[in-house]
Structures are given as C-alpha cells and as structure tokens.
Backbone as CSV, one residue per row, in Angstrom:
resi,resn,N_x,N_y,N_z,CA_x,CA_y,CA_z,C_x,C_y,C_z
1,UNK,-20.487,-9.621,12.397,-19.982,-9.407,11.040,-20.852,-8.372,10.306
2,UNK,-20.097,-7.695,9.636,-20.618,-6.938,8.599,-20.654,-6.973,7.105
3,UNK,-21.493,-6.361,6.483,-21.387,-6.048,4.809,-21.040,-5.125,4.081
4,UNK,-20.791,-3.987,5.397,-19.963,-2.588,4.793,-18.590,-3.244,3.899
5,UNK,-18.486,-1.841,2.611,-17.454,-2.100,2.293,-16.346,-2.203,3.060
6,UNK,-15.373,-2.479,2.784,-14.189,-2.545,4.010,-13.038,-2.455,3.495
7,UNK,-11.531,-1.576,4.002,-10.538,-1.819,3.749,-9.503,-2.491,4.607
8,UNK,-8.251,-2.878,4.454,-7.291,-2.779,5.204,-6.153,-2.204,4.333
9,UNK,-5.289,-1.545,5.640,-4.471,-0.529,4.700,-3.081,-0.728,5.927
10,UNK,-2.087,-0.750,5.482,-0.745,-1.100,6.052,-0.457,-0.147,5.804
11,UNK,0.914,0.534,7.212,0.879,2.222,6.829,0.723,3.113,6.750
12,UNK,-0.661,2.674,7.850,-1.408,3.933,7.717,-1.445,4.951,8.571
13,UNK,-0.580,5.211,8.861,-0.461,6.271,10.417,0.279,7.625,9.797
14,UNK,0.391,7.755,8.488,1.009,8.912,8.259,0.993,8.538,6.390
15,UNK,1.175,9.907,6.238,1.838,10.091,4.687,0.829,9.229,3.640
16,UNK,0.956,8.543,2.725,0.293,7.758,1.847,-0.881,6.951,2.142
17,UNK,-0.419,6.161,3.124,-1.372,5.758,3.816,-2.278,6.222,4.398
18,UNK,-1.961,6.993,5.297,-3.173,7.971,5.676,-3.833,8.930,5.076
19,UNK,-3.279,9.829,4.012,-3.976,10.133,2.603,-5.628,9.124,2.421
20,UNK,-4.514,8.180,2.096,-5.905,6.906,1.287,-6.711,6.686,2.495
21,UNK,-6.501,6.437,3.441,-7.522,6.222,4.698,-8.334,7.267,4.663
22,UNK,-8.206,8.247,4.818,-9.146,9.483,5.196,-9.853,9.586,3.943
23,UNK,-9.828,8.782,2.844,-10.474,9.656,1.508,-11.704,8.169,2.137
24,UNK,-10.934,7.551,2.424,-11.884,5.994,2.449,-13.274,6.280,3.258
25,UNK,-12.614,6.864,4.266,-13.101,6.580,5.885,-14.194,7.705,5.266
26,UNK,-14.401,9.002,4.235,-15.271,10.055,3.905,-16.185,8.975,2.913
27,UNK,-15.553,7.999,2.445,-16.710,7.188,1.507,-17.532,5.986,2.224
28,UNK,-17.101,6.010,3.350,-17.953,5.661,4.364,-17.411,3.775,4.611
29,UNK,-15.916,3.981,3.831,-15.537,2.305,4.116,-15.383,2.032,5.815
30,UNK,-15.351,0.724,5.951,-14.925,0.581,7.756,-13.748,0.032,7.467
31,UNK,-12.789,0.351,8.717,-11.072,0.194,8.131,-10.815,-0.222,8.959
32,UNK,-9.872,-1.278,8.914,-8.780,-1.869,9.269,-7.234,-1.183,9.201
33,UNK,-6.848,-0.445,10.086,-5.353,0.296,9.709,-4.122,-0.155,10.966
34,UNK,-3.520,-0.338,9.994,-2.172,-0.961,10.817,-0.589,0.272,10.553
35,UNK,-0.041,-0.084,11.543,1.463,0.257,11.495,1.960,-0.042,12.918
36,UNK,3.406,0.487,13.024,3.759,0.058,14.206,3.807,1.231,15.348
37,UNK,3.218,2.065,15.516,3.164,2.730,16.361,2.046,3.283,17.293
38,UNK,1.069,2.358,18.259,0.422,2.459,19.122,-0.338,3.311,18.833
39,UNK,0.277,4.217,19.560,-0.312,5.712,20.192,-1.403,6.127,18.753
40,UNK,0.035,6.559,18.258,-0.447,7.321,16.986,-1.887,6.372,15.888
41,UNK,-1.343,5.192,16.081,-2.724,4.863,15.320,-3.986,4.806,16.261
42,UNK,-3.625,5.212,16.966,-5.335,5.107,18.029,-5.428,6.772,17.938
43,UNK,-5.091,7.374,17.385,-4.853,9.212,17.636,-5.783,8.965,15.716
44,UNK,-4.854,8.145,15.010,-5.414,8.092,13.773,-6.884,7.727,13.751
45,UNK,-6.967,6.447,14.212,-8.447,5.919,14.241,-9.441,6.857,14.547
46,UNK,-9.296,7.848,15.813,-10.271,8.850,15.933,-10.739,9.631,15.222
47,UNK,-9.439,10.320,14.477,-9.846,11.239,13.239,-10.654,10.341,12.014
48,UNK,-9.929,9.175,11.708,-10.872,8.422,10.676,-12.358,8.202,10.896
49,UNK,-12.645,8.117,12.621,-14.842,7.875,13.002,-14.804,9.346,12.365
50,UNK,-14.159,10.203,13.363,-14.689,11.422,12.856,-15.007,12.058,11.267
51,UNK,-14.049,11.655,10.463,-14.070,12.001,8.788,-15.200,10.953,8.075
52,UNK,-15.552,10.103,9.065,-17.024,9.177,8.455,-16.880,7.917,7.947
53,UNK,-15.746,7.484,8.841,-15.915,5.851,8.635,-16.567,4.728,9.666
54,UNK,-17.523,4.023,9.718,-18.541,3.461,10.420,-18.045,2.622,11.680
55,UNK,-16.872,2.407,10.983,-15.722,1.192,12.244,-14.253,1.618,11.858
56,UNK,-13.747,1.749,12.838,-12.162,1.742,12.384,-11.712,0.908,13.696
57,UNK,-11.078,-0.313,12.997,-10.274,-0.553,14.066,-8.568,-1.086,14.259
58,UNK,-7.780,-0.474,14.704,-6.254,-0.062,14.499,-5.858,-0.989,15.363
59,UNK,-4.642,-1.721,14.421,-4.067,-2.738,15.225,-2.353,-2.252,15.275
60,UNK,-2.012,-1.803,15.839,-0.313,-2.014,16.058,0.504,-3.455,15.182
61,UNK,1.604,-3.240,14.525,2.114,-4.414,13.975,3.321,-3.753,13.102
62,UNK,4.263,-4.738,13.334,5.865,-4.605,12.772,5.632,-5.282,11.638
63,UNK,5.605,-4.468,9.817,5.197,-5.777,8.403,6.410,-6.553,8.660
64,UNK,7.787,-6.367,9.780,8.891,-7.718,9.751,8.202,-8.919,10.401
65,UNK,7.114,-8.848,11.242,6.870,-9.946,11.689,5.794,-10.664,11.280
66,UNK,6.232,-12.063,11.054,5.324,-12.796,10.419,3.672,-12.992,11.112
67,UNK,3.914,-13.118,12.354,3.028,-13.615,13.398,2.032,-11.765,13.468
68,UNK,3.047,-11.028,13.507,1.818,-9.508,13.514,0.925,-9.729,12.307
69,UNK,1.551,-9.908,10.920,0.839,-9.768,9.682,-0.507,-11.164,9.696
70,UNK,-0.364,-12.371,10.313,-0.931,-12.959,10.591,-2.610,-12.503,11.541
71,UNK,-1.965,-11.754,12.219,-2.857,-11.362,13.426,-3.755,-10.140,13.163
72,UNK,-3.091,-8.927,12.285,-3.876,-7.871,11.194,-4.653,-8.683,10.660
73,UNK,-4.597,-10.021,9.441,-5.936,-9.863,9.130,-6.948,-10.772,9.796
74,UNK,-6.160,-11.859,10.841,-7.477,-12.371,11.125,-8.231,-11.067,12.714
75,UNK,-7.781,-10.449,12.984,-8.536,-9.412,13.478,-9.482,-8.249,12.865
76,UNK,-9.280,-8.529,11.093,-10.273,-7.893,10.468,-10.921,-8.883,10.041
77,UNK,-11.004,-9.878,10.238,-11.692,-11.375,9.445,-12.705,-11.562,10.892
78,UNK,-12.213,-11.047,11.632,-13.397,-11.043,12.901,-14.651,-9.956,13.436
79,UNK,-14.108,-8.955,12.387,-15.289,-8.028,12.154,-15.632,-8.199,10.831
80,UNK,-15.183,-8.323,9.516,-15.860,-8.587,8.881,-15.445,-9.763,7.959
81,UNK,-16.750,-10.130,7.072,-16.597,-11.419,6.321,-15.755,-10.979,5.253
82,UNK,-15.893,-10.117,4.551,-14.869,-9.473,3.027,-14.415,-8.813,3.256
83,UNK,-13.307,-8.142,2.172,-12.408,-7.445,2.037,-12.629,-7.152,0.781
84,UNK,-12.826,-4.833,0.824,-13.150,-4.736,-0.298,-11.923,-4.842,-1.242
85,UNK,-10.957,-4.255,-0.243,-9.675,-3.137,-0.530,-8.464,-3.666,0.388
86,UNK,-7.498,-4.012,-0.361,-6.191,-4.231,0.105,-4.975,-3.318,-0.146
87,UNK,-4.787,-2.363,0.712,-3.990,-1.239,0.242,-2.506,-1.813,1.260
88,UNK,-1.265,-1.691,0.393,-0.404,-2.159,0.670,0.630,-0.964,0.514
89,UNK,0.954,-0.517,1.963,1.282,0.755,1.660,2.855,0.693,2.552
90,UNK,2.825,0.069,3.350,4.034,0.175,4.717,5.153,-0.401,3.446
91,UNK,6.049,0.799,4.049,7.515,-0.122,3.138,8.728,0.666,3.630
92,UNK,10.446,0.489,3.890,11.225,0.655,3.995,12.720,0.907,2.994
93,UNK,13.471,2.099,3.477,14.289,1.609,2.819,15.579,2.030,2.589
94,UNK,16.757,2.226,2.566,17.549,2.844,2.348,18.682,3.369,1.378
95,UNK,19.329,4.449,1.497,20.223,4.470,0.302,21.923,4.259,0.139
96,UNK,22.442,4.259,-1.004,23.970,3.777,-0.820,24.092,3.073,-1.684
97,UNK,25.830,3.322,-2.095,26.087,2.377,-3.329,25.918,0.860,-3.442
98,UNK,25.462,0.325,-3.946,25.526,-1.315,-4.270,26.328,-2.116,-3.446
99,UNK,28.243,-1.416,-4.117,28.943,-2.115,-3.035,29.024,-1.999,-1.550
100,UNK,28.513,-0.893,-1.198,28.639,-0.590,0.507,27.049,-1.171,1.166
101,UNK,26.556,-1.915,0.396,24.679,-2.641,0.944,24.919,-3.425,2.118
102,UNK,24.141,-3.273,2.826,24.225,-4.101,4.251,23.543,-4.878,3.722
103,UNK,23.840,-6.409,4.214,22.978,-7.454,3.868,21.749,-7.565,5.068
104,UNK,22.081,-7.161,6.257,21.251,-6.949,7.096,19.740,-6.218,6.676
105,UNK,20.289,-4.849,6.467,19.282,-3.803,5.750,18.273,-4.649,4.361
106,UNK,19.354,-5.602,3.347,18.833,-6.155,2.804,17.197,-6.622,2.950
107,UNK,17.660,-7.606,3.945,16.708,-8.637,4.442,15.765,-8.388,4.893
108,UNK,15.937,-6.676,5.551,14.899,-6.213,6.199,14.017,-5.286,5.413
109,UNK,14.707,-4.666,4.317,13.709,-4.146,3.257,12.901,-5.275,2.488
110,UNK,13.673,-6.293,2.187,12.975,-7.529,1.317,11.555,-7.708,2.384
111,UNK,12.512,-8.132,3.424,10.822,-8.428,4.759,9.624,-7.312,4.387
112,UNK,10.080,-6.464,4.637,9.148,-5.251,4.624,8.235,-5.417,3.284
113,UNK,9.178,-5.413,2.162,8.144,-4.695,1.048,8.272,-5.758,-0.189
114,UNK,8.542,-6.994,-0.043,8.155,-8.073,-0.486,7.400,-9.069,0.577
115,UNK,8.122,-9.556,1.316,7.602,-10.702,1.845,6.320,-10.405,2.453
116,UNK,5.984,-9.653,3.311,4.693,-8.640,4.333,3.761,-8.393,3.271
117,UNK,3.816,-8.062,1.679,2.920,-7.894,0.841,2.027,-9.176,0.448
118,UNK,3.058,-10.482,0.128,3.213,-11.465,-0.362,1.959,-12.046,0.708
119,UNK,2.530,-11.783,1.952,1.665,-12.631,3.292,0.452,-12.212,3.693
120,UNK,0.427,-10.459,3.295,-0.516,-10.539,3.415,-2.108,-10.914,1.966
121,UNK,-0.953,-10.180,1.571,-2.450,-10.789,0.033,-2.770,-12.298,0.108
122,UNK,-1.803,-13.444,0.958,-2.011,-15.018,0.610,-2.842,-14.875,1.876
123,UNK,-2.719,-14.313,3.352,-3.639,-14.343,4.601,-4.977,-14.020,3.915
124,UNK,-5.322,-12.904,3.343,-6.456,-11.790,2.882,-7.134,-12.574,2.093
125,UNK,-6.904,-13.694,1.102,-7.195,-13.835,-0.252,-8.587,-14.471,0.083
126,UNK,-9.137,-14.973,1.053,-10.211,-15.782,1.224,-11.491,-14.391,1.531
127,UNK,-10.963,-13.613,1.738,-11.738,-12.174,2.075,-11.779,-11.492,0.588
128,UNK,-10.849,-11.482,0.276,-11.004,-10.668,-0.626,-11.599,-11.514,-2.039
129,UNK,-11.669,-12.934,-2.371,-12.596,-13.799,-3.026,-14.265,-13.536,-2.645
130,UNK,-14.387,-13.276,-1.284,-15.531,-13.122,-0.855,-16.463,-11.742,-1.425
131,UNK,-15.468,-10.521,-1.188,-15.474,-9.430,-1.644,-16.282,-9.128,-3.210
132,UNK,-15.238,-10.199,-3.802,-15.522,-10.222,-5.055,-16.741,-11.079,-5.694
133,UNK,-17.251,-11.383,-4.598,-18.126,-12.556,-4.422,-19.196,-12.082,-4.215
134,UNK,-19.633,-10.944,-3.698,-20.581,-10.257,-3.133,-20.808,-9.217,-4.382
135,UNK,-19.802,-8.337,-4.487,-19.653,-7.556,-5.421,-19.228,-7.655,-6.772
136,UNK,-19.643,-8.472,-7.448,-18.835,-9.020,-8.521,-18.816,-8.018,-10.340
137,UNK,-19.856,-6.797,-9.951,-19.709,-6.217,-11.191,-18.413,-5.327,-10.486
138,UNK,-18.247,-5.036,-9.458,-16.819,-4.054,-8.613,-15.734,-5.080,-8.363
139,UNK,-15.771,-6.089,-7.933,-14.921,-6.598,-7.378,-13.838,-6.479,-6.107
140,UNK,-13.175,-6.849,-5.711,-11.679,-6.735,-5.242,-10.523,-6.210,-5.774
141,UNK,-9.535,-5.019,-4.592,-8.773,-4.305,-5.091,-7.901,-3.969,-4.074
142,UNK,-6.540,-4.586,-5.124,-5.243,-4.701,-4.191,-4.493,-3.615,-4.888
143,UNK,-4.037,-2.816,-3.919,-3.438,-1.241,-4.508,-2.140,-1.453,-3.415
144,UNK,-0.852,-1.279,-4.300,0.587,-1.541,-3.462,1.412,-0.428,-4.135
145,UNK,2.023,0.344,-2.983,2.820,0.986,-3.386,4.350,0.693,-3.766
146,UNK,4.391,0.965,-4.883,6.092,0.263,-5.506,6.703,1.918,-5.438
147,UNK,7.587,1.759,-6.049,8.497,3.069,-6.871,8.678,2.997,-8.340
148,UNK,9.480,4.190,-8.537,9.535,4.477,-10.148,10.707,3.856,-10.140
149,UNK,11.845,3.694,-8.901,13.187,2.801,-8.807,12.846,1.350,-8.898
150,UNK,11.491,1.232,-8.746,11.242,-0.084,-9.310,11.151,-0.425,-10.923
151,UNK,10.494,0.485,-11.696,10.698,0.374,-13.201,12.067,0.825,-14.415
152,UNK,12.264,1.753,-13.172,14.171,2.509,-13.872,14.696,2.582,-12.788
153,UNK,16.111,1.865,-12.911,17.352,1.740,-11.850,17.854,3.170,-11.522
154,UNK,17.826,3.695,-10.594,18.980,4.501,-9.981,20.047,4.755,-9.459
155,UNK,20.921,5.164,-9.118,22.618,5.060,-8.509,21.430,5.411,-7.479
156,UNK,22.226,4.389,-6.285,21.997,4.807,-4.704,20.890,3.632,-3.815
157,UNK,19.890,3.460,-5.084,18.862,2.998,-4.230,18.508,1.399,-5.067
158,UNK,19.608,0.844,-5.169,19.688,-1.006,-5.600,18.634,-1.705,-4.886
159,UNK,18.811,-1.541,-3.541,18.118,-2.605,-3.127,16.999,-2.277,-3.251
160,UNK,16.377,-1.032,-2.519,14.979,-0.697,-2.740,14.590,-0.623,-3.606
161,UNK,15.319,-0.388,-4.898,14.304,-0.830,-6.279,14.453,-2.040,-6.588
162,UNK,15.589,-2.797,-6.815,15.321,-4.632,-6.631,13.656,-4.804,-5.888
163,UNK,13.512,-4.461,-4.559,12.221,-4.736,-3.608,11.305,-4.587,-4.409
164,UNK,11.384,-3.108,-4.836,10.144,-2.377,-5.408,10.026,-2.909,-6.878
165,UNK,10.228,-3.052,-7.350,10.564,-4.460,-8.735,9.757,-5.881,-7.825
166,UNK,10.371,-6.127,-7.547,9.442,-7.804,-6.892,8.250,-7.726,-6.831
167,UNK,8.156,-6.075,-6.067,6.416,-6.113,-6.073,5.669,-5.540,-6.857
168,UNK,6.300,-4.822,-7.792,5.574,-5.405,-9.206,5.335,-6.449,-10.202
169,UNK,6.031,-6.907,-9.727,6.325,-8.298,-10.576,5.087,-9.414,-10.104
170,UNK,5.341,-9.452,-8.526,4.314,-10.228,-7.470,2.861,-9.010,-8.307
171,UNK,2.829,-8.698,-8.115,1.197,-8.129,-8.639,0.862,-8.572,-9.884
172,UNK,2.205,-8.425,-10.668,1.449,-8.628,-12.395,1.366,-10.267,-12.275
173,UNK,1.720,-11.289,-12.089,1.896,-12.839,-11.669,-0.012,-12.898,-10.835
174,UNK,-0.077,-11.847,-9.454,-1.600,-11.984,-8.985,-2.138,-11.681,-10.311
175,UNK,-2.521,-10.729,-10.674,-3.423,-10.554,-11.841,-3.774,-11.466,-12.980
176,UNK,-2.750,-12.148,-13.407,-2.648,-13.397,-14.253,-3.350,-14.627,-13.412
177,UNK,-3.210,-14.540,-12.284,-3.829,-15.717,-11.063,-4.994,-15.363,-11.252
178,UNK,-5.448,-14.272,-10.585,-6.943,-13.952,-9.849,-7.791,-12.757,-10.181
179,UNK,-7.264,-11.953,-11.020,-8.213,-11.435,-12.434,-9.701,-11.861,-12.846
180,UNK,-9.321,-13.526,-13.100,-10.615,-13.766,-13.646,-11.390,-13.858,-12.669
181,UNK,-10.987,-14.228,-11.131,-12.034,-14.461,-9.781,-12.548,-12.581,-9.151
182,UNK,-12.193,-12.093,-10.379,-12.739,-10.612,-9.877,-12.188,-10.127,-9.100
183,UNK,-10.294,-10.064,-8.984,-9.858,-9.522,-7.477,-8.598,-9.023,-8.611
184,UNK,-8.331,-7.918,-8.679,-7.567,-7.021,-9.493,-6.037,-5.980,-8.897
185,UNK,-5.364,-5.741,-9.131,-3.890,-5.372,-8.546,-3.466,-4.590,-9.276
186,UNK,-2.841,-3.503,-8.623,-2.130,-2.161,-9.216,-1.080,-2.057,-8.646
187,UNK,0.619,-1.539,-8.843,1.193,-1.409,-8.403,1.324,0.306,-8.856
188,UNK,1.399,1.395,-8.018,1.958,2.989,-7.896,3.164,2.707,-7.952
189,UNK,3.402,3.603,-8.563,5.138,3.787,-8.946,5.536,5.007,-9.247
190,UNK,5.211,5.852,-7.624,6.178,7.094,-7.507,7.543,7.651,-7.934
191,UNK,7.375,8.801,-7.845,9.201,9.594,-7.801,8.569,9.280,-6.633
192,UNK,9.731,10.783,-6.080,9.637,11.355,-4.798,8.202,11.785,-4.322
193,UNK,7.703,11.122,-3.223,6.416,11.591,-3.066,6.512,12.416,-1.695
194,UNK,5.859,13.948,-1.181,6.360,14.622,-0.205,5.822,13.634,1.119
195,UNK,6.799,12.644,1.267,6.321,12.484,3.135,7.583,12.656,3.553
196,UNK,7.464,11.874,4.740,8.258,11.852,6.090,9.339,11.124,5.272
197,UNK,9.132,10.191,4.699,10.132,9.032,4.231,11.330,9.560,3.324
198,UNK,10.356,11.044,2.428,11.592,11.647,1.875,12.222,12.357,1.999
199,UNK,12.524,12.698,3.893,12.592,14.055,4.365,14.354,13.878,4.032
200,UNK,14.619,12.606,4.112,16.334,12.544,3.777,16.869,13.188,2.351
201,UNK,16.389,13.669,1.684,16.976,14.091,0.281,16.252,15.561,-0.017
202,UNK,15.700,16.397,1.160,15.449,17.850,0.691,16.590,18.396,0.324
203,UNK,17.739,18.026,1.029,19.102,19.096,0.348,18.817,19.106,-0.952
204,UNK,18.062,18.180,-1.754,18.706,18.703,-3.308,17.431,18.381,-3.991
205,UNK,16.133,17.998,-3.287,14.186,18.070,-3.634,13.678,18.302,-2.632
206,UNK,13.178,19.849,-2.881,12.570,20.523,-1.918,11.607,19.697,-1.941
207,UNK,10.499,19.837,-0.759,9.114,19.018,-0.688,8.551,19.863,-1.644
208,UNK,8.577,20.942,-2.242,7.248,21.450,-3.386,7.518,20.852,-4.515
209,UNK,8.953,20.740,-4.561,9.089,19.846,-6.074,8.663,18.240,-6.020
210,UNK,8.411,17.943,-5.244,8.194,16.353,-4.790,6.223,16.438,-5.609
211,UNK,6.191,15.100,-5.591,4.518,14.883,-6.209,4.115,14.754,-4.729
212,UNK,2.477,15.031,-4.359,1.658,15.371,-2.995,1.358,13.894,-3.039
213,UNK,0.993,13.925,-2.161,0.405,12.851,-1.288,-1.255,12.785,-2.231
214,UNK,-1.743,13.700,-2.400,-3.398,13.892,-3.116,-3.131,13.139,-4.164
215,UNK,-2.024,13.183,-4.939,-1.842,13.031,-6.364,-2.070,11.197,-6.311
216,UNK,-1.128,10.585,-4.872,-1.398,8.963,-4.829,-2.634,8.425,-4.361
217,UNK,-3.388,9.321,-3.720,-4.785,9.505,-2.931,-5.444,9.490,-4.382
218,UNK,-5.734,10.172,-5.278,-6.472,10.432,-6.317,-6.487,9.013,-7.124
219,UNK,-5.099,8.536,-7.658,-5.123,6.955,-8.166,-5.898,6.365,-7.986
220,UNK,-5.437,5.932,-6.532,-6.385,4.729,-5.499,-7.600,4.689,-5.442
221,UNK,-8.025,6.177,-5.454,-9.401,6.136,-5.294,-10.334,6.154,-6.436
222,UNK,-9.387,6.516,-7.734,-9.836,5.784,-8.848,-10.189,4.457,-9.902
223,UNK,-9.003,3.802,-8.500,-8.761,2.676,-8.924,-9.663,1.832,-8.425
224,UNK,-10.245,2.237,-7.036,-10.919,1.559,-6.155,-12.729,1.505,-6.897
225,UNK,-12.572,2.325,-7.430,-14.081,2.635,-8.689,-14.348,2.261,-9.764
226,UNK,-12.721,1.093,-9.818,-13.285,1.053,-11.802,-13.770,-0.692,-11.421
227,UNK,-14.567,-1.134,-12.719,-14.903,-2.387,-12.411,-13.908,-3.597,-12.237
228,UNK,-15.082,-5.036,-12.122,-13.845,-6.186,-11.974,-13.401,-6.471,-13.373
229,UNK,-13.708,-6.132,-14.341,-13.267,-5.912,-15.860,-11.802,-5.143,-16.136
230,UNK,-11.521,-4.076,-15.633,-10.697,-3.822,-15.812,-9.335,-3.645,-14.875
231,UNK,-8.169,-4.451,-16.013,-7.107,-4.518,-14.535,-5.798,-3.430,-15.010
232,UNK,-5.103,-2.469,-14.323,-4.389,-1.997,-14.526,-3.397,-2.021,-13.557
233,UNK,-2.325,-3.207,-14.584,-0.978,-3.783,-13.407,-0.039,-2.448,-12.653
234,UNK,0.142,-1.692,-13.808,1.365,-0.546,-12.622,1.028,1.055,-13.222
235,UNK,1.005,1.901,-12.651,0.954,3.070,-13.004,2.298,3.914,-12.349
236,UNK,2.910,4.290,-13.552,4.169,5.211,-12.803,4.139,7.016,-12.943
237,UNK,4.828,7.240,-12.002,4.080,9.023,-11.741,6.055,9.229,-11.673
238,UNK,6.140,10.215,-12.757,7.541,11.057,-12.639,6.689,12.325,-12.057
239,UNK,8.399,13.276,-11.457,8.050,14.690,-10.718,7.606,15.340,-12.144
240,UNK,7.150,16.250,-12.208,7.522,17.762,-13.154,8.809,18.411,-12.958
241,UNK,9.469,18.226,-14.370,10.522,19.032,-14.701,11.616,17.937,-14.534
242,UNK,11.385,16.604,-13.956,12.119,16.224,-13.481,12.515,14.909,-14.879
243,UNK,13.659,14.122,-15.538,13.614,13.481,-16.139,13.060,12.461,-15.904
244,UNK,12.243,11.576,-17.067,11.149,10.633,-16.190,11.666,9.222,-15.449
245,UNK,13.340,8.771,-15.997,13.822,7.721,-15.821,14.180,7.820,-13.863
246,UNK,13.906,9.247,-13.335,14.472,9.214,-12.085,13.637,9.259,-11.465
247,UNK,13.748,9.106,-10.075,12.655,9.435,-9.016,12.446,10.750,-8.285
C-alpha cells in the first residue's frame, strides 16, 4: 500500500478522460484508469509512467457491468489505502426524437451514466473517507461528467439529458451527505466538447467550434486544488457564439 495521492478515472482511454489523466499522471498522482478496451489502455498506461505518474495501473471494464465496476475499485483498494480523486468520466449515448427512444438504448445509457456512477462512488466511498481522512485541509474529490442537456432540454437528446440530469442531481444529494466528512462533488456540464463521441454531429459543429478537451482538463484540475471547504455542485460550459440554452 501506498500514500501517494491517487486517482481513479473511468474513461480514460481517450478524449476527457485522458485529458484529465495525463494532467494527473504530470502532478505525479498514481492512477487507476479504466475503460473497455484492453489494448488501448495498456498503450495508455505507458504514456501515463512516461508523463510522470509513479503507478498506473489499467484495468479493462464494461461501466454496464456490475461485477467489472466492483472489481475496478477493489483492484485499486489493493494498491492503495485512499482515494484522492474520483473522476467519473465513461458515459454513453444517443440521439432521436422522444417518440422513436429505444427502451433498450434506454437502459443502457441509464446503466452507463447513472447507475456505474452511483456504484461506483458507494464501492469507493470507504477510500475516499480515508482520503479525506489523511488529507483533511484538501480532502476528497468526485468530478463527473454530466452535460449542458442535463441543465437545458434539447430536441433529440431526452434520454441522455434525463441521464445527465440524474447525475447531477446524484451529486448535489452526495454533497448534502458527505460535504461535511470532507469528500466534495462537481458535476461538468458541457456543450459539445471536441472528442470522438461528437464526431456524429460535425455536419453542422465543426470540431473548432466545439469547446477542447483543455478547457474540461483545466476545471478538474482546479477543482482537484481547492479545499475540503469549498463545494461546487455543477459548473456548466456553453460553446462561443453558440446560444447558452444548447449544447
């Protein structure tokens, strides 16, 4: 076991996630990074020793399955005792009118970017008490990515902002919980942010008009610095030029 700071970060094999990893892995946190694709997170992990993080160790995992999300953290609960940083980044989702919603798709965005958040902050919470336990003028810090379709409705994207709504909601409810035990929650609440995820809607937002990846990197890592005193439930980021009610 160790006393390095430490994160775990869902997601992290590309785009947002990996943003925040690499800023981590230069501040010298040891990481825990998950997603579901093998290869690539062991391709990730390398670059993260290399950018200066002390341990990285990458676990493969589907956030649909209960038993993976289970197994992420007690495989970081076996290298270390705390948890500085809970970055909640993996999420799904699709678009389409209300009436044409697959209930299937439903269930599987809800899985994704409610329930997988939910499981893991209730798996984590004994780490991240600890965290806060150790560090108690810093505390513990749970950083989840929502949307701006989570704070203003859009034509197209119901369900995923319903989701992305829950998990703001689930954060501001933690904060009212576990605030005073020094363990603090932010929900991001993007537009369009340029990854992979928004490569479906360049016909009509180029990636330059989209907000960078630095811009959600910069938050986090501000967020990850302020004390256990202060809690700031959601921060929402509109494009430029763009009206602020949309994404």
């Amino acid at each position: 076991m160790t006393t390095t700071r430490s994160a775990l970060i869902s997601g992290a094999s590309r785009g947002i996630g990996l943003g925040i990893a690499h800023r981590l892995a230069q501040q010298g946190y040891a990481l825990t990074i998950t997603a579901r694709d093998a290869a690539r997170l062991d391709a990730v992990a390398a670059e993260l020793r290399a950018a200066g993080a002390p341990e990285v160790v990458p676990v493969a995992a589907d956030m649909a399955d209960e038993d993976a999300i289970d197994r992420v953290v007690a495989i970081h609960g076996d290298h270390h005792d705390t948890l500085s940083a809970l970055i909640l980044n993996a999420g799904v989702g699709t678009a389409g009118p209300l009436a044409d919603a697959s209930l299937r798709r439903f269930d599987k965005t809800i899985a994704v970017n409610v329930r997988a958040p939910l499981q893991l902050i209730q798996t984590a919470l004994p780490l991240l008490r600890a965290a806060a336990a150790a560090e108690p003028a810093r505390g513990a810090k749970v950083i989840a990515l929502s949307s701006i379709t989570g704070v203003y409705a859009e034509a197209g994207l119901a369900v995923y902002g319903a989701a992305k709504a829950a998990l703001i909601s689930l954060l501001a409810t933690f904060n009212a919980e576990e605030s005073g035990n020094g363990i603090t929650a932010t929900a991001l609440a993007p537009g369009y942010v340029d990854t992979e995820m928004s490569a479906w809607i360049h016909d009509r937002i180029p990636p330059e008009r989209m907000l960078a990846v630095d811009d959600i990197v910069e938050l986090a890592d501000a967020l990850l610095r302020l004390s256990s005193r202060a809690v700031v439930p959601e921060i929402v980021l509109s494009r430029a030029g763009a009206d602020a009610y949309h994404a």
